[in-house]
N, C-alpha and C positions, 0 to 999 in steps of 0.2 A: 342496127345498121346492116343493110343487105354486102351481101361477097360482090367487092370492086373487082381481084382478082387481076391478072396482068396478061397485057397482049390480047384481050376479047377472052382467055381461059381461066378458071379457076386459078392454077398454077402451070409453070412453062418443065417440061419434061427435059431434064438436061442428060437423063442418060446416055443419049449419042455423042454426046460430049465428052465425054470420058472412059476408063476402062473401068467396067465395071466388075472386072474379073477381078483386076489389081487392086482396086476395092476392096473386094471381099475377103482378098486376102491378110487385109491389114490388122482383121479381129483381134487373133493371137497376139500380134506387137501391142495392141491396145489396151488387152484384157490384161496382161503381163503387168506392160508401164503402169494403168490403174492399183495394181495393187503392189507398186513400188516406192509410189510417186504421194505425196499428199495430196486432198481434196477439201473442195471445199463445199458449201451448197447455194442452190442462189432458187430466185422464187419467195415467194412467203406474204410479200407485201402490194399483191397487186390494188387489191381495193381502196389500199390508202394511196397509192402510185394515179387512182383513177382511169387502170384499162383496163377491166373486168365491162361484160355489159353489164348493162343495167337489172337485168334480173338476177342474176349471181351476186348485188352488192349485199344480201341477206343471207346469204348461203353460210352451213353452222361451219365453215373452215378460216379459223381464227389468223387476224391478219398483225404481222406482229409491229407496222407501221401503227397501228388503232390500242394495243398489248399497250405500246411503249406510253401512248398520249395519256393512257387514262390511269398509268402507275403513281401511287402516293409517293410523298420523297422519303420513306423507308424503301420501298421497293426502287427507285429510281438509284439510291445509295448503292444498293447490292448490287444491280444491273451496273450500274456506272462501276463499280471496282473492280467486276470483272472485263472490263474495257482492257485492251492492251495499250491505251492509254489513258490511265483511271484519274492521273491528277490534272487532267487539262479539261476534267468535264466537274460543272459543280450541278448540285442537284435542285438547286435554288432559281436555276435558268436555265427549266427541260425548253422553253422555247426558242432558246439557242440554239438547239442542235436537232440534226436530222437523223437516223441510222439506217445504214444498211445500202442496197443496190441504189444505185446511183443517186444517192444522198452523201452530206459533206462528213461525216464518221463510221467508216467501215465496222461490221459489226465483227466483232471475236468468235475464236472458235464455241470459248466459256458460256460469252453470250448468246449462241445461234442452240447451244446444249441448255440454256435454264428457260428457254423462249419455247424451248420444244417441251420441255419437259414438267415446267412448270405451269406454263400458260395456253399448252396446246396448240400453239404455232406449226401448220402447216408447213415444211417445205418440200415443194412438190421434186424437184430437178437436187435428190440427193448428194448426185457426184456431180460436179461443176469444177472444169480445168480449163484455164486459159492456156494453149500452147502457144499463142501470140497474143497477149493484149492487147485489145482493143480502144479499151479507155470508156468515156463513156458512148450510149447507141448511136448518137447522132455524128459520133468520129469513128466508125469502126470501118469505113471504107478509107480514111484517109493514112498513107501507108508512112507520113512522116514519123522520127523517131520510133518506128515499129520494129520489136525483132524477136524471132522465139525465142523462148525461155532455154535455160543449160537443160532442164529436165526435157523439155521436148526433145531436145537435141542429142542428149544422152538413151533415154526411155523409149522416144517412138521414131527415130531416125526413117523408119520407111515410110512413117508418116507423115514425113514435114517431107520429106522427098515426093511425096504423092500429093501433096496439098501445092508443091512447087509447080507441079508438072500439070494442075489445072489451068483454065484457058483466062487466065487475067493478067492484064497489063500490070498491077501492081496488087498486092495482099496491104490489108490496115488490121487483120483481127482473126483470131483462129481461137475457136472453143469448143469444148466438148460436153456435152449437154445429159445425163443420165438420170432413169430413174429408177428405184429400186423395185421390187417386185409387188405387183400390188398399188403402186400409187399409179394416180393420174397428174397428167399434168393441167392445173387450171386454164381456163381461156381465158383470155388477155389478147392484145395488140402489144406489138414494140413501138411503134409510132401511130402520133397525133393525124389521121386522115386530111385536117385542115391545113397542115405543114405542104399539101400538095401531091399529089401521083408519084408513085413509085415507079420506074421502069425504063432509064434512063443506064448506059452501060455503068457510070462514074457509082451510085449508090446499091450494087448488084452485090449478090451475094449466092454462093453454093451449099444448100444441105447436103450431108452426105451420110447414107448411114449404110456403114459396111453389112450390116447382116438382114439390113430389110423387118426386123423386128420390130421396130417404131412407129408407132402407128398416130405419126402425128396427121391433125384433121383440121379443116377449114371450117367455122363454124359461119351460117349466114343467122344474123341474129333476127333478120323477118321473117324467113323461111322456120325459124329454127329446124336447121339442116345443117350436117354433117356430111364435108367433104373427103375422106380420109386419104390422103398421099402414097398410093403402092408403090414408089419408086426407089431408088438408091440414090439418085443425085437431082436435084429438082432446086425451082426458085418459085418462092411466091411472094404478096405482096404481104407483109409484115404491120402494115397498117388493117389489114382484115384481122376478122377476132381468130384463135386460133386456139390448139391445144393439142393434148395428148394422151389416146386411150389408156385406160388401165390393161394391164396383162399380169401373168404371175412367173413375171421372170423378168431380170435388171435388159433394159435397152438403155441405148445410148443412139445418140447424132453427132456430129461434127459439121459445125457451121462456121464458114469461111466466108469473110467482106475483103471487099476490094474494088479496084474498078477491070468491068470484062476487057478482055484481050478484043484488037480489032475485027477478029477472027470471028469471035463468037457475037460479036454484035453483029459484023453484017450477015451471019448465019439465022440471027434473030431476029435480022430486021428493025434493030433499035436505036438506028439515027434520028428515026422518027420519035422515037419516045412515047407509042400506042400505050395506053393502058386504056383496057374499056371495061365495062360490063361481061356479066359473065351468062345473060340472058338468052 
C-alpha cells in the first residue's frame, strides 16, 4: 500500500502548535514517574491482528497471537493458570478465547514473561502506560467516561497539565509509548484504510516526544521508502504502515486522541476534511 498521508503531506507538522520548549522540559517528570509507576508492554501480535504488510508476514519475530493458536493443551494448561484469571479459562475451548491487545482476555504480566521467554515472543514497545485510557483504537478520540489515572495525577502532574494545555476541544486517550535500547518498533497500521480517510478534526490525535529521540517512520509499502518524523509534536495518518527505528538507547512518545480545538482546525484547514496523496 503506497503513503495516503494527510492534508496532500506525508504527515502534518504540529510544532507551531505548541510549546515545544515546555515539552522538552517534561523528560525528567517522566523518566522519574517511569521508574515509580508500573508498566506494562504492548505490541507483539501484529501479524495475527493482520496489520503488518504483506512482506513482513514471514519475518523470523515470533507472533504470540500465532504462539498461542498452535499450543498443545499441556501447554495451553500452564499458559491458562498463569492467567490472572486461570479458572474462567478451560483448556478444552482455546477457540473461545482471544488474548491480549484488543482481544476479549487481557494477557498477565506471568503470561507476557513465559511468551517472551519461553516462545520468543517479540514485544517491541517495552514500557507501555496509559495516563488516560482510551479503551479500545476506534474509541480513543471519544472523551466519554475518560479520565487520568491517580498515577498520572500523582507521578506526572506537569504532564497531564501539558497534555491539558494542548489545542483540543476534548481528550478520549493518553499513552505513553517506549522502547528499550536496541529494539525496533515493527511496521503495522492502527486502522483498516477501508474504514475510510483520516483527517477530520473529531478522530485527530498529538504525538508528542519530549526529547526528539524517537525515530518513528512512515513506511510506503510500493516505494518501500522510509519517511522518518524529525519533529516533537506531529499528526499522521495511522492507517499508513508505520514504525520505529532501532537505536541503543530507551525512547519514548506520548500520544494523545481527542477531537482538535476549533482553533486548530481552522489553522489546519480541516473543515474540509482534505486527506490526499502524498505524490
Amino acid at each position: 500500500m503506497a503513503l495516503v498521508g494527510l492534508l496532500g503531506k506525508p504527515f502534518v507538522d504540529l510544532e507551531p502548535y505548541v510549546d515545544v520548549e515546555a515539552l522538552e522540559a517534561l523528560d525528567l517528570e517522566i523518566c522519574l514517574g517511569l521508574a515509580r509507576v508500573p508498566t506494562f508492554v504492548t505490541g507483539g501480535s501484529h501479524k495475527s491482528m493482520g496489520i503488518v504488510p504483506p512482506h513482513l508476514r514471514d519475518d523470523p519475530y515470533a507472533d504470540y497471537g500465532e504462539v498461542i493458536a498452535r499450543m498443545s493443551r499441556d501447554e495451553r494448561i500452564l499458559f491458562y493458570s498463569l492467567s490472572d484469571s486461570p479458572t474462567l479459562l478451560d483448556p478444552d475451548t482455546p477457540e473461545a478465547y482471544t488474548f491480549g491487545e484488543e482481544r476479549d482476555v487481557p494477557l498477565s504480566r506471568k503470561q507476557v514473561k513465559l511468551l517472551e521467554t519461553r516462545y520468543g515472543v517479540y514485544f517491541p514497545w517495552s514500557t507501555y502506560l496509559e495516563l488516560m485510557p482510551g479503551g479500545a483504537w476506534d474509541e480513543q478520540g471519544n472523551p466519554r467516561g475518560k479520565a487520568f489515572t491517580k498515577d498520572a495525577l500523582v507521578y506526572f502532574p506537569r504532564t497531564v497539565a501539558f497534555v491539558r494545555s494542548l489545542p483540543f476541544a476534548s481528550i478520549g486517550g493518553v499513552k505513553l509509548l517506549g522502547l528499550s535500547a536496541c529494539q525496533h518498533g515493527t511496521i503495522h497500521r492502527d486502522r483498516d484504510p477501508a474504514h475510510g480517510p483520516r483527517g477530520g478534526p473529531g478522530d485527530g490525535f498529538i504525538m508528542l516526544s519530549p526529547t526528539g529521540k524517537k525515530r518513528l517512520f512512515l513506511w510506503d509499502d510500493e516505494a518501500h521508502e522510509a519517511t522518518v518524523i524529525e519533529k516533537r509534536a506531529y499528526w499522521f495518518n495511522d492507517a499508513d504502515y508505520h514504525g520505529v527505528h532501532a537505536d541503543p538507547y530507551f525512547r519514548y512518545s506520548i500520544r494523545v486522541d481527542g477531537t482538535f480545538s476549533p482553533e486548530l482546525v481552522s489553522a489546519l484547514g480541516l473543515e474540509t476534511r482534505v486527506t490526499g496523496t502524498t505524490a
